[in-house]
Backbone as ProteinMPNN parsed JSONL, in Angstrom:
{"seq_chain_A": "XXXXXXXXXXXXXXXXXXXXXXXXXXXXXXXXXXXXXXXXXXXXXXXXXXXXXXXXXXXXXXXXXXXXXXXXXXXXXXXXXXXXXXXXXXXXXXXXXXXXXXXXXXXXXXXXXXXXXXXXXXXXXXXXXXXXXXXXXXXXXXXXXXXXXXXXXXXXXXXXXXXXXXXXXXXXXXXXXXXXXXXXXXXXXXXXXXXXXXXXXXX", "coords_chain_A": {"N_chain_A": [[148.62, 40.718, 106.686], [145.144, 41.11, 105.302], [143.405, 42.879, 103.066], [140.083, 43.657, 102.375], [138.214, 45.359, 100.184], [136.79, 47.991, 97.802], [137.959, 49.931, 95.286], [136.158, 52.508, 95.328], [135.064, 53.031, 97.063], [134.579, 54.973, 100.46], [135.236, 53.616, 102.762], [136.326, 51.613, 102.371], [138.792, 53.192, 101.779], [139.253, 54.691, 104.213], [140.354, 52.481, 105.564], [142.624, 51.315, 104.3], [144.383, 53.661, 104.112], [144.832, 54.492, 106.576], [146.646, 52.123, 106.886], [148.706, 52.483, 105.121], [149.859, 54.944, 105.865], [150.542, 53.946, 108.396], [152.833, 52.328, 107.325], [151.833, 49.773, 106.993], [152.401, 46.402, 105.839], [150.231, 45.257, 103.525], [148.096, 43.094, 102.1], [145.977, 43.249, 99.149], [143.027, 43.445, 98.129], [140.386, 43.249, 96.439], [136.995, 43.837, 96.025], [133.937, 43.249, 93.896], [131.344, 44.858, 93.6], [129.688, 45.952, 91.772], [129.137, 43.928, 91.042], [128.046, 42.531, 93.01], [129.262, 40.741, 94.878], [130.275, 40.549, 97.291], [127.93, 40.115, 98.85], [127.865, 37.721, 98.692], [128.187, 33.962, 99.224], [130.595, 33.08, 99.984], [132.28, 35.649, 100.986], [129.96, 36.901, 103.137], [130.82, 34.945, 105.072], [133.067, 36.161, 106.083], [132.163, 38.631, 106.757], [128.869, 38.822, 107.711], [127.132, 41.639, 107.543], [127.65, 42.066, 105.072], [129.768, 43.681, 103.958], [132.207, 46.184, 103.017], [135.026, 47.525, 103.988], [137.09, 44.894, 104.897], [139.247, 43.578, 107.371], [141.811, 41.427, 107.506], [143.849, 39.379, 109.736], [145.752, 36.968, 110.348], [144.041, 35.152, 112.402], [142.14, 37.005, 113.253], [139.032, 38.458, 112.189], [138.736, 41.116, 110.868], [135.463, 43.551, 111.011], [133.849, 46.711, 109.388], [135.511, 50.152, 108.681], [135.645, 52.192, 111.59], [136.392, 50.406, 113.31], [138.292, 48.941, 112.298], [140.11, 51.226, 112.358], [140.548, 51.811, 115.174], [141.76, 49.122, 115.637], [143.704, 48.591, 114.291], [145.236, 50.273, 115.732], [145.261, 49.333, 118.287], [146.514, 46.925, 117.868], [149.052, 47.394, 117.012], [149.91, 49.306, 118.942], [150.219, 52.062, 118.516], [149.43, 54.476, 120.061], [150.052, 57.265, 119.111], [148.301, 57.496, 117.411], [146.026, 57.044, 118.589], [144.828, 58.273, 121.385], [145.485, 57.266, 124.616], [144.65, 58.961, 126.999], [141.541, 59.684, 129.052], [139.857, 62.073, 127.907], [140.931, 62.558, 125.475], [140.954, 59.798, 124.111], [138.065, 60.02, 124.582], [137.341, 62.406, 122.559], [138.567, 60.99, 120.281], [136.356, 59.337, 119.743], [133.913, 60.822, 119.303], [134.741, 61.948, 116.901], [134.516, 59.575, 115.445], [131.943, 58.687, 115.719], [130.558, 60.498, 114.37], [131.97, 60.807, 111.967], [130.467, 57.801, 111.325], [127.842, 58.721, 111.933], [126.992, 61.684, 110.985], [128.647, 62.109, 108.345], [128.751, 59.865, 106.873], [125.65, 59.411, 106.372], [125.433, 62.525, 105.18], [127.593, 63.691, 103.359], [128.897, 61.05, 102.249], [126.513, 59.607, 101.662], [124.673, 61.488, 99.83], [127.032, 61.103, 97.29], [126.957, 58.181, 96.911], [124.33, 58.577, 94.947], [125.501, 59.661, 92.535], [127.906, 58.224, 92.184], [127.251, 55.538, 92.512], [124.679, 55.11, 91.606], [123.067, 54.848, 93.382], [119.603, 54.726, 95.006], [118.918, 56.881, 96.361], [117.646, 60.119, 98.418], [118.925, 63.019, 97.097], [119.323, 65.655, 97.782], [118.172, 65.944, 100.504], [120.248, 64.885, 101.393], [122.378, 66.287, 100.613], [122.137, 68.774, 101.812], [122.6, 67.929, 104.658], [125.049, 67.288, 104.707], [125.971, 69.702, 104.089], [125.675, 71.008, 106.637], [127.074, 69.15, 108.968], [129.622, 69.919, 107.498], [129.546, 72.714, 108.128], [129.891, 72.428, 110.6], [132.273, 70.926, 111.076], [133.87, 72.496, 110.152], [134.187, 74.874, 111.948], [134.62, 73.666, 114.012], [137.511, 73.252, 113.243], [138.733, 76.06, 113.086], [139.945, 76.752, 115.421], [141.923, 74.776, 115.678], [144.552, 72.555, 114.429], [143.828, 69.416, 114.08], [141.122, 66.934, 114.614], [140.764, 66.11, 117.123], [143.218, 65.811, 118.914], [146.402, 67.678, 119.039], [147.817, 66.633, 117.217], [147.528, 64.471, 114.541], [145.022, 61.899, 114.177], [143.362, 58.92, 114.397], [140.433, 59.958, 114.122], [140.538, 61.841, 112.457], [141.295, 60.579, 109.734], [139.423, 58.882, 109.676], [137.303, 60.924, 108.935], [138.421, 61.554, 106.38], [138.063, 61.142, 104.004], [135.503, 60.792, 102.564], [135.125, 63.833, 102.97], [136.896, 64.251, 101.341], [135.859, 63.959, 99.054], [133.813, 64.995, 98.606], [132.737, 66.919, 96.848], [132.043, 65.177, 94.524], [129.447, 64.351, 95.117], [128.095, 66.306, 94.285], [128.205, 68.466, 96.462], [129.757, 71.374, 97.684], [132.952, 72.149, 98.365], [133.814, 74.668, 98.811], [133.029, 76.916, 100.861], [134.281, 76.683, 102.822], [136.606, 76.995, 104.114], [138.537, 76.177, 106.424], [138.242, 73.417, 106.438], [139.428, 73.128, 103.964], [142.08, 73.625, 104.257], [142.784, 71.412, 106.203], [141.938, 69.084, 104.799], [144.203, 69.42, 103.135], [146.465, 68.788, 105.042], [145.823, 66.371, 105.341], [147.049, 65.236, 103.532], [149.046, 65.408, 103.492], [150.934, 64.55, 104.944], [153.247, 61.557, 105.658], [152.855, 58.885, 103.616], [150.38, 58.932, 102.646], [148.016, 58.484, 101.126], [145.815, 58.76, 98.052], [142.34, 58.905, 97.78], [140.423, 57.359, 95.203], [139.212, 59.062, 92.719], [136.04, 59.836, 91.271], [134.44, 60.392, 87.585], [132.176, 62.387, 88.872], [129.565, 63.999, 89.571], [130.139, 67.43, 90.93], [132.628, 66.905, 89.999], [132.323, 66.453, 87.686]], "CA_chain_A": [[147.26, 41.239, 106.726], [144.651, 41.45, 104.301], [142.387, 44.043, 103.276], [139.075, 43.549, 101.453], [137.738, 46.383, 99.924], [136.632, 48.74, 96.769], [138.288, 51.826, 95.105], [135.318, 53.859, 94.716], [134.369, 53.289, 98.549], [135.216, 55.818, 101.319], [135.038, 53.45, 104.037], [137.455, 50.735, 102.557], [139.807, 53.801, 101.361], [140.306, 55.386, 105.485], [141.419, 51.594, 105.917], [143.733, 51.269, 103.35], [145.015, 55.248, 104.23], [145.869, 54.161, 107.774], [147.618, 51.171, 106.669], [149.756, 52.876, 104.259], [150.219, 55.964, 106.995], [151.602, 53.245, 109.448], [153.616, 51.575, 106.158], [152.003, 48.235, 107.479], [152.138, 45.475, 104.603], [149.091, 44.456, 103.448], [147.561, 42.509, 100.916], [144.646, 44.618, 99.008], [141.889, 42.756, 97.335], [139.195, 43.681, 95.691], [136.012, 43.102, 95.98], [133.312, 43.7, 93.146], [130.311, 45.507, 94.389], [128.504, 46.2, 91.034], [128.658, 42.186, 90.567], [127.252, 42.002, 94.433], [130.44, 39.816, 95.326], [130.106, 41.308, 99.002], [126.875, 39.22, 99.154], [128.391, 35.666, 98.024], [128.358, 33.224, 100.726], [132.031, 32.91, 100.676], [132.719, 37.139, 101.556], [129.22, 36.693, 103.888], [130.81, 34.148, 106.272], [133.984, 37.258, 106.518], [131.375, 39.624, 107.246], [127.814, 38.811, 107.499], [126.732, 41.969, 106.776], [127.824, 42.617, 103.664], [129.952, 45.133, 103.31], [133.43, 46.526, 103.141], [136.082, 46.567, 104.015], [136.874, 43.745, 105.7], [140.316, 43.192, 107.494], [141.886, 39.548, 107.96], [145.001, 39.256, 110.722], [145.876, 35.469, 110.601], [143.003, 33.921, 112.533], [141.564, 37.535, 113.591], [138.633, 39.186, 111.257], [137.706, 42.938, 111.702], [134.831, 44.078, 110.133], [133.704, 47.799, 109.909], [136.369, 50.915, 108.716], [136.654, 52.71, 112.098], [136.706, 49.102, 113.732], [139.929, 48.587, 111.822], [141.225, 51.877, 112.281], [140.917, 51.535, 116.324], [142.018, 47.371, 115.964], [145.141, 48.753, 113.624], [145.901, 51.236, 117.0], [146.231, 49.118, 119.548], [147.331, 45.8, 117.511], [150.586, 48.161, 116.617], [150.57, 49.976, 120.009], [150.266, 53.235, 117.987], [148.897, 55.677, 120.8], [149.605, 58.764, 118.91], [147.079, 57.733, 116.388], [144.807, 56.591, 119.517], [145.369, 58.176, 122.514], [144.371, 56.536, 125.381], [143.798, 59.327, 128.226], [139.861, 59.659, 129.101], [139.447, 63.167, 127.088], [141.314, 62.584, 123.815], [139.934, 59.103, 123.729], [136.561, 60.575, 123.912], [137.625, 63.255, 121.507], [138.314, 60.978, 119.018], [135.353, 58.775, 119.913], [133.003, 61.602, 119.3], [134.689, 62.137, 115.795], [134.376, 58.434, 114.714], [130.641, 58.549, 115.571], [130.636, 61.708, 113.291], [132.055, 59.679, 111.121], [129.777, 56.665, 111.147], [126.729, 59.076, 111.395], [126.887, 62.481, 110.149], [129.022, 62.153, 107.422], [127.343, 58.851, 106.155], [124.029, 60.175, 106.018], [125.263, 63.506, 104.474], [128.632, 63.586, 101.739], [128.574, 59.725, 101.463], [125.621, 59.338, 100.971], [124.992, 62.209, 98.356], [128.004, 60.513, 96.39], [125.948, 57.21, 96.442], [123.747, 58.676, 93.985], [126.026, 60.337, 91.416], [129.005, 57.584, 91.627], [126.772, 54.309, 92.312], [123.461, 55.602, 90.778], [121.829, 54.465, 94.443], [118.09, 55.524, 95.065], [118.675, 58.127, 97.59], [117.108, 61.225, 98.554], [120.204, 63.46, 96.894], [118.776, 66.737, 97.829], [118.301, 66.011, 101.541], [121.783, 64.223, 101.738], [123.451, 67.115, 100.31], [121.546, 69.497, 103.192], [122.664, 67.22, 105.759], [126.087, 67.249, 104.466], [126.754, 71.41, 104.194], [125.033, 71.296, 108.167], [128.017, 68.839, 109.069], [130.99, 70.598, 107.227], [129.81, 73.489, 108.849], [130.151, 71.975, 112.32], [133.37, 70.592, 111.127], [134.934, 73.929, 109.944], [133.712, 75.726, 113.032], [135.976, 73.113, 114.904], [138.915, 73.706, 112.854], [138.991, 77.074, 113.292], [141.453, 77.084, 116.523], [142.899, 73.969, 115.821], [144.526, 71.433, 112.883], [143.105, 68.689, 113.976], [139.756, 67.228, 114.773], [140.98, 65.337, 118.324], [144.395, 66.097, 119.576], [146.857, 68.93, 118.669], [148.63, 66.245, 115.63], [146.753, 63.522, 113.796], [144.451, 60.722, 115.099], [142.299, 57.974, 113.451], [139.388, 60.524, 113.977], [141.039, 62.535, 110.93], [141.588, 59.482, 109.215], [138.007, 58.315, 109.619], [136.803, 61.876, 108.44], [138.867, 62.427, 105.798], [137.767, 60.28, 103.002], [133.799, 61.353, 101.85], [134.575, 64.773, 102.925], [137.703, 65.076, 100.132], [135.223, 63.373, 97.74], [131.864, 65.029, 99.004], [132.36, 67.393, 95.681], [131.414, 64.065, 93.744], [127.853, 64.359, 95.36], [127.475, 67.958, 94.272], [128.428, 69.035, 97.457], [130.943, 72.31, 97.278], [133.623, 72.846, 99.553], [134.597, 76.133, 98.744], [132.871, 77.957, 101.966], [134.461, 75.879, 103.834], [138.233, 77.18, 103.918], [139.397, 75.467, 107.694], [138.088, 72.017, 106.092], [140.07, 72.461, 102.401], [143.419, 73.586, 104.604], [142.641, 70.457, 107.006], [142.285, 67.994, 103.879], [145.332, 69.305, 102.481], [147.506, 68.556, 106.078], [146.04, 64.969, 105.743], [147.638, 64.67, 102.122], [150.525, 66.251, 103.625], [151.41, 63.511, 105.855], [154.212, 60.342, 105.116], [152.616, 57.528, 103.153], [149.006, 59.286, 102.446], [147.624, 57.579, 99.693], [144.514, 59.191, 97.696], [141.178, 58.15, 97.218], [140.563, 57.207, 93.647], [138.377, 60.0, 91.914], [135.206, 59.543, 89.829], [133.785, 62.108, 87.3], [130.779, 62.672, 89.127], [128.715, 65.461, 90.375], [131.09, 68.575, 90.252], [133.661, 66.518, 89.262], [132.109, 65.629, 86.164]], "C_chain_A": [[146.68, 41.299, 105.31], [143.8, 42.23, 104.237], [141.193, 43.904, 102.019], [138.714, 44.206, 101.184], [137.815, 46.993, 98.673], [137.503, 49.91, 96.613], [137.839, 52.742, 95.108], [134.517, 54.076, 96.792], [135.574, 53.866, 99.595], [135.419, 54.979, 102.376], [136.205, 52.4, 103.818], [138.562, 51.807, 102.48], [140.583, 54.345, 102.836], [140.896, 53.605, 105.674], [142.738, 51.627, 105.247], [144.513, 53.092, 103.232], [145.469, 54.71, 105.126], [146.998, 53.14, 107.492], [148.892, 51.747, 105.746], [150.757, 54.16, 105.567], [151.22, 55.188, 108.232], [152.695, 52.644, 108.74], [153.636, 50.05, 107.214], [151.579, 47.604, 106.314], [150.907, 44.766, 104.586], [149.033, 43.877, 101.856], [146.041, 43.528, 100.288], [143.643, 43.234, 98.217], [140.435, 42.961, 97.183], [138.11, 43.385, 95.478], [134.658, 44.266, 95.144], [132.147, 44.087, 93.601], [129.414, 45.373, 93.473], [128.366, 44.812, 90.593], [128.376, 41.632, 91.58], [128.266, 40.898, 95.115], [130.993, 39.845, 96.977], [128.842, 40.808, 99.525], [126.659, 38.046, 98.795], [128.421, 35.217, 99.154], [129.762, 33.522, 101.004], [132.564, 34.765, 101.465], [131.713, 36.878, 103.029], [129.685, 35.477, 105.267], [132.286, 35.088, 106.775], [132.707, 38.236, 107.46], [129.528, 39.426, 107.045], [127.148, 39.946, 107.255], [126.662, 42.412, 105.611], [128.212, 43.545, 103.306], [131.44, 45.332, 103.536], [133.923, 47.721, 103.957], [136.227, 45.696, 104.982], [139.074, 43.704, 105.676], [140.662, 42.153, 107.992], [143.219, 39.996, 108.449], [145.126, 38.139, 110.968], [144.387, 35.059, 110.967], [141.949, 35.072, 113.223], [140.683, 38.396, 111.886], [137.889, 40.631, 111.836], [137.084, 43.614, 110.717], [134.493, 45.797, 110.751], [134.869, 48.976, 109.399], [137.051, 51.221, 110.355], [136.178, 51.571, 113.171], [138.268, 48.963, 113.528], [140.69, 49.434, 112.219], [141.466, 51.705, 114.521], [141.617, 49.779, 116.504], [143.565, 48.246, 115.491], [146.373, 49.598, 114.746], [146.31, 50.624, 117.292], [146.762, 47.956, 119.219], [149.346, 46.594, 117.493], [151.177, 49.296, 117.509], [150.868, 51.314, 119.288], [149.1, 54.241, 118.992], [148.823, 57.189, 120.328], [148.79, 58.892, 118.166], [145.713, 57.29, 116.892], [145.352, 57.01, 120.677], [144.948, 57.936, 123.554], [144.03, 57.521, 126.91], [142.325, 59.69, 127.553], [139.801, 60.891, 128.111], [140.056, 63.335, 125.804], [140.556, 61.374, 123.561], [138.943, 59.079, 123.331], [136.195, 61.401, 123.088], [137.588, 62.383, 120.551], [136.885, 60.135, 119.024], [134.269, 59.405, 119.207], [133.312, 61.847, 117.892], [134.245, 61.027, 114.863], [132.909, 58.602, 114.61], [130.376, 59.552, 114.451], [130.583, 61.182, 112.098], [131.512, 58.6, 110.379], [128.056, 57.414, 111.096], [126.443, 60.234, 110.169], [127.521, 62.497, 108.634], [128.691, 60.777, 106.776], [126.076, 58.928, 105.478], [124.309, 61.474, 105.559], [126.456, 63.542, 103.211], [128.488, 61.956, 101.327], [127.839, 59.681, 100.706], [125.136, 60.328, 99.446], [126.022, 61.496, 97.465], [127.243, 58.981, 95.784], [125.393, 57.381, 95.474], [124.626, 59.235, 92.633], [127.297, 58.638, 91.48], [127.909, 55.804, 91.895], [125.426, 54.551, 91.856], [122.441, 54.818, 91.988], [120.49, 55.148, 94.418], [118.074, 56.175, 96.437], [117.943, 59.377, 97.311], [118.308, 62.536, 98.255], [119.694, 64.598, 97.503], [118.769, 66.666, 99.612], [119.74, 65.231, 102.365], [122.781, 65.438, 101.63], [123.619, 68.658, 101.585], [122.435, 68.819, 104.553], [124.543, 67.386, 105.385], [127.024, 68.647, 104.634], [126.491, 71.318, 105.816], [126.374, 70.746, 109.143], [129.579, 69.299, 108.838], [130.759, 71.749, 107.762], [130.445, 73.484, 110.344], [131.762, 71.9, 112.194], [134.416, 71.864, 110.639], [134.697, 74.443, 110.342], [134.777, 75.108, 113.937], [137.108, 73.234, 114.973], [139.617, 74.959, 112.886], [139.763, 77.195, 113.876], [141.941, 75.698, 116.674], [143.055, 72.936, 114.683], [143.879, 70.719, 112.912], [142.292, 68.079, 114.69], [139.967, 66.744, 117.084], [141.849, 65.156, 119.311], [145.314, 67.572, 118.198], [148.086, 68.13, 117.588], [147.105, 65.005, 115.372], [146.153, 62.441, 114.429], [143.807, 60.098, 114.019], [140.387, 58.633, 113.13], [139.618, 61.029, 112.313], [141.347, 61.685, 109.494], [139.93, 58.917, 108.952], [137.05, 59.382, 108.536], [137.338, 62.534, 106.81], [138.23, 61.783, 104.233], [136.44, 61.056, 101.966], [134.437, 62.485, 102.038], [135.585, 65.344, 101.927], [136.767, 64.656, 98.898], [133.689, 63.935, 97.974], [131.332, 65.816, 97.478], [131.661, 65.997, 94.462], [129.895, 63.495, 93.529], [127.549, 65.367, 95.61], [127.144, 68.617, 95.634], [129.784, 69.979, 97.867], [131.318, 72.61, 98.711], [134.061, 74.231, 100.068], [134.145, 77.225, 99.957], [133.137, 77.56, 103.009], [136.64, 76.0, 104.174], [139.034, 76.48, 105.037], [139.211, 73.875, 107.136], [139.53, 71.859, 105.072], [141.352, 72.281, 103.183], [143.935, 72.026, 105.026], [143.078, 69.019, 105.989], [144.166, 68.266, 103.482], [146.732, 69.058, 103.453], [147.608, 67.03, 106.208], [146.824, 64.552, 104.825], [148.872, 64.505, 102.145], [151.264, 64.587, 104.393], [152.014, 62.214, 105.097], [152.786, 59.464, 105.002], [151.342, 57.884, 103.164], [149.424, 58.557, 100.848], [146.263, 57.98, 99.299], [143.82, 58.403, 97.315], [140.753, 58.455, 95.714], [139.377, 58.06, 93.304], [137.786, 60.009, 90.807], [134.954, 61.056, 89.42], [132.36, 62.299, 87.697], [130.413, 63.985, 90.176], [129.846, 66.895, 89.703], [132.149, 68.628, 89.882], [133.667, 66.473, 87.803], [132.187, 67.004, 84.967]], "O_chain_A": [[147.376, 41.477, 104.31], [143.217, 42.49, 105.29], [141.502, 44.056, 100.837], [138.229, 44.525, 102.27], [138.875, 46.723, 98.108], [137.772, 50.716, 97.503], [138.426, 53.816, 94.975], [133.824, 54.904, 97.381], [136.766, 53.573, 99.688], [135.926, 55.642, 103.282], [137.002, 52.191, 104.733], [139.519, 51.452, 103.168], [141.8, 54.48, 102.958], [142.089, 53.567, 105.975], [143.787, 51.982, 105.783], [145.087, 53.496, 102.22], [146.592, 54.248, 104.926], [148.155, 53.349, 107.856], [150.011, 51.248, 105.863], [151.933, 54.122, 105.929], [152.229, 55.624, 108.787], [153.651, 52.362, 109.463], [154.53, 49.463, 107.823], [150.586, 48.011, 105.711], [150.554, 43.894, 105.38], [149.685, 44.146, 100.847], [145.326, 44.284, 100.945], [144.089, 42.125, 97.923], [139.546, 42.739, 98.006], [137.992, 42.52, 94.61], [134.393, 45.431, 95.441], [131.818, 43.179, 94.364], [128.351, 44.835, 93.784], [127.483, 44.536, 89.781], [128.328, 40.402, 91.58], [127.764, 40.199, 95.994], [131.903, 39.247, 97.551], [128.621, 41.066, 100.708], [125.607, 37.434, 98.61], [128.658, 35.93, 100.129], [130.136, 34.097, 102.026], [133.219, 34.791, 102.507], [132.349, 36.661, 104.06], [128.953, 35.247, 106.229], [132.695, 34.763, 107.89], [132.597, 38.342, 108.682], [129.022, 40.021, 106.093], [126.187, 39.625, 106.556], [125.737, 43.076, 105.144], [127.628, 44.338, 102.568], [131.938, 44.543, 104.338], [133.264, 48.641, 104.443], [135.466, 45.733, 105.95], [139.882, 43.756, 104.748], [140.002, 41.719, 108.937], [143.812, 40.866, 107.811], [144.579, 37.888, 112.042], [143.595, 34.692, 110.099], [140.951, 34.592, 113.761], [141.28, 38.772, 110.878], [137.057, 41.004, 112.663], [137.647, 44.171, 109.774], [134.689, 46.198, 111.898], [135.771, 48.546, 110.117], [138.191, 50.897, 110.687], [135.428, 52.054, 114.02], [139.17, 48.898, 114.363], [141.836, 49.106, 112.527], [142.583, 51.5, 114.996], [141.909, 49.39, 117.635], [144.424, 48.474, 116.343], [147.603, 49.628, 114.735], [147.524, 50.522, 117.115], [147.582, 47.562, 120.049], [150.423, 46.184, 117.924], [152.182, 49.982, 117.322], [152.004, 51.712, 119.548], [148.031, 54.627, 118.519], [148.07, 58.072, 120.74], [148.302, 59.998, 117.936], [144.672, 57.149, 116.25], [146.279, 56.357, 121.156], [143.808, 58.371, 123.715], [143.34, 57.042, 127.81], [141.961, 59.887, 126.394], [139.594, 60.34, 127.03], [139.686, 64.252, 125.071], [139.536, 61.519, 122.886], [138.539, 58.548, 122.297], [135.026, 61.442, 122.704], [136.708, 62.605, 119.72], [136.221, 60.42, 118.028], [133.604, 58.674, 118.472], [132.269, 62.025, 117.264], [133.728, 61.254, 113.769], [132.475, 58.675, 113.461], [129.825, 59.032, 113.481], [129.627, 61.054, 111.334], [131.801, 58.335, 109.212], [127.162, 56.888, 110.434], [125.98, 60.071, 109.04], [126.794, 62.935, 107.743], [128.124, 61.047, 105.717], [125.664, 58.592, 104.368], [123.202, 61.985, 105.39], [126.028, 63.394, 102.067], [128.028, 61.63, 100.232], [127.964, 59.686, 99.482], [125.247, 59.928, 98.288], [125.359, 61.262, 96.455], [127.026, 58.712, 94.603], [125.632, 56.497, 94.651], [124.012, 59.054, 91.581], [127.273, 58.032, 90.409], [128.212, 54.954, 91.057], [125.043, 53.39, 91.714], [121.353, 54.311, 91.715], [120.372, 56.174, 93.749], [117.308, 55.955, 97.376], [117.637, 59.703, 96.164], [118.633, 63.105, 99.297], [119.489, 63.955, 98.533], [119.522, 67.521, 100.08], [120.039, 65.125, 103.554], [123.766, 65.588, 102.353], [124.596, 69.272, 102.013], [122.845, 69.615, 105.399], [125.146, 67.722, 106.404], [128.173, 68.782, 105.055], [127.521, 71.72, 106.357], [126.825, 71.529, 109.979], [130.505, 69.148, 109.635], [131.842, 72.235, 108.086], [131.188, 74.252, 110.956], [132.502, 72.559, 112.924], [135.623, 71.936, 110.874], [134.616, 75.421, 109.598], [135.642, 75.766, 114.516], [137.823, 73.324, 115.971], [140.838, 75.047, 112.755], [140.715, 77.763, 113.339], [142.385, 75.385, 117.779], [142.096, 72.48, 114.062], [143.017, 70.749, 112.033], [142.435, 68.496, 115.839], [139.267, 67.17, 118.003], [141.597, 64.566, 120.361], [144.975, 68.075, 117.127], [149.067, 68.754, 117.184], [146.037, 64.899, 115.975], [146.816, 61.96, 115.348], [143.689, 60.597, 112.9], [139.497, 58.172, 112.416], [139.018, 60.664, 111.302], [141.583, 62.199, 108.4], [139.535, 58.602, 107.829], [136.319, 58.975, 107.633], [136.909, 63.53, 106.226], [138.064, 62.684, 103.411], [136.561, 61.686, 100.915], [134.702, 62.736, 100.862], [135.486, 66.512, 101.553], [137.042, 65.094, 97.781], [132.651, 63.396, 97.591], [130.232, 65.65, 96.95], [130.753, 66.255, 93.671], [129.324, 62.806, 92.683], [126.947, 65.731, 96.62], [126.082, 69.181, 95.898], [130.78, 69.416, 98.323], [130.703, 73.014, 99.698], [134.452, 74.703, 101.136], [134.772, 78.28, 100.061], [132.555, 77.834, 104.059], [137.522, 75.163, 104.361], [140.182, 76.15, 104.741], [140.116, 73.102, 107.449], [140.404, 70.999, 105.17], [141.921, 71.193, 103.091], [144.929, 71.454, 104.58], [143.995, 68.216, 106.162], [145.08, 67.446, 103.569], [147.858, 69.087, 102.956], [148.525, 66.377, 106.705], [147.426, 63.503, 105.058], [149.649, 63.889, 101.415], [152.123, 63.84, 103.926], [151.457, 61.792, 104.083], [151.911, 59.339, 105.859], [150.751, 57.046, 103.846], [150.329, 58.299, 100.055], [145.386, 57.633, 100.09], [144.128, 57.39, 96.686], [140.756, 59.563, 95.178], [138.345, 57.566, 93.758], [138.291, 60.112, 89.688], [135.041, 62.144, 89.989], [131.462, 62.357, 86.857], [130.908, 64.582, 91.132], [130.175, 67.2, 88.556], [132.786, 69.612, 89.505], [134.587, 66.458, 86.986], [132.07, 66.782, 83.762]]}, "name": "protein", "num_of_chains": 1, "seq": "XXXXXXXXXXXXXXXXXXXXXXXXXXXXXXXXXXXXXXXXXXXXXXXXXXXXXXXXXXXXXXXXXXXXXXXXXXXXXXXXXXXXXXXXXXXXXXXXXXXXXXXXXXXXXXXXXXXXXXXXXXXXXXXXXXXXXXXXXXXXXXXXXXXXXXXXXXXXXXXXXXXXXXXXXXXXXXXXXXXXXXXXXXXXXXXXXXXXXXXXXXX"}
């Protein structure tokens, strides 16, 4: 396998977390963002839209993070990190979208502006972002994790922006069921951290 993707991005980093979490061999490769190298023809015929990460399986390509992390399930028949009855399924279902919306549009994005100097609205990203970790440390309250009663690709999907949301001046600290939560994903065989800029309240 190969894995296309940045260090400073949350979305290639839950790929490259699951893959290490399953200790499946990959290839890593790097693709330059601030030299637009994710909008070259040759990346653009991997992924037309332009963006990372991008996973290659011989003659299969899977674009998208939690694309990969549900392809990496059931290619490797890993059910406890996807489980397939109707109400955990849709459990984690409901976190991925989370995933792909709320936390996109609120810690990502805030980080956008402090670690890639994007032209966002930082101020209504960072709003959108406390509104979300509240939800999400209201959930955690009576239970570790976000989708079943051990680890899933939901937690995996989620975990990325929201250990790095401090980077887009977004503070975790009233958020005590989240910090525990991060620190159970760290906990886990073959976690591998996301690489840490000095930005926002990092800096």
């Amino acid at each position: 396998m190969k894995l296309y993707g940045h260090p400073l991005s949350g979305h290639s980093h839950r790929a490259r977390l699951f893959l290490s979490l399953l200790d499946q061999p990959v290839e890593l490769i790097d693709v330059d963002l601030l030299a637009r190298q994710h909008k070259t023809p040759d990346f653009l015929r991997l992924n037309p839209f332009g963006q990372v990460p991008v996973l290659v399986d011989d003659e299969t390509v899977v674009c998208d993070s939690n694309a990969i992390l549900v392809y990496l399930s059931k290619k490797l028949g890993r059910k406890d990190w996807l489980p397939e009855g109707a109400a955990q399924e849709a459990a984690v279902q409901r976190w991925l979208s989370v995933a792909a919306g709320d936390i996109a549009s609120g810690p990502a994005t805030a980080r956008l502006a402090t670690v890639f100097n994007a032209p966002v609205d930082s101020q209504a990203a960072i709003a959108r972002a406390h509104v979300v970790l509240r939800r999400m440390d209201d959930a955690l309250a009576s239970r570790p994790w976000f989708a079943a009663d051990h680890p899933t690709i939901a937690d995996v999907a989620l975990y990325s922006y929201t250990a790095r949301a401090p980077e887009g001046f977004v503070d975790l600290k009233d958020y005590a069921h989240v910090r525990a939560w991060l620190a159970r994903v760290e906990a886990l065989p073959g976690f591998v951290p996301f690489q840490k800029s000095a930005a926002g309240l990092e800096g």
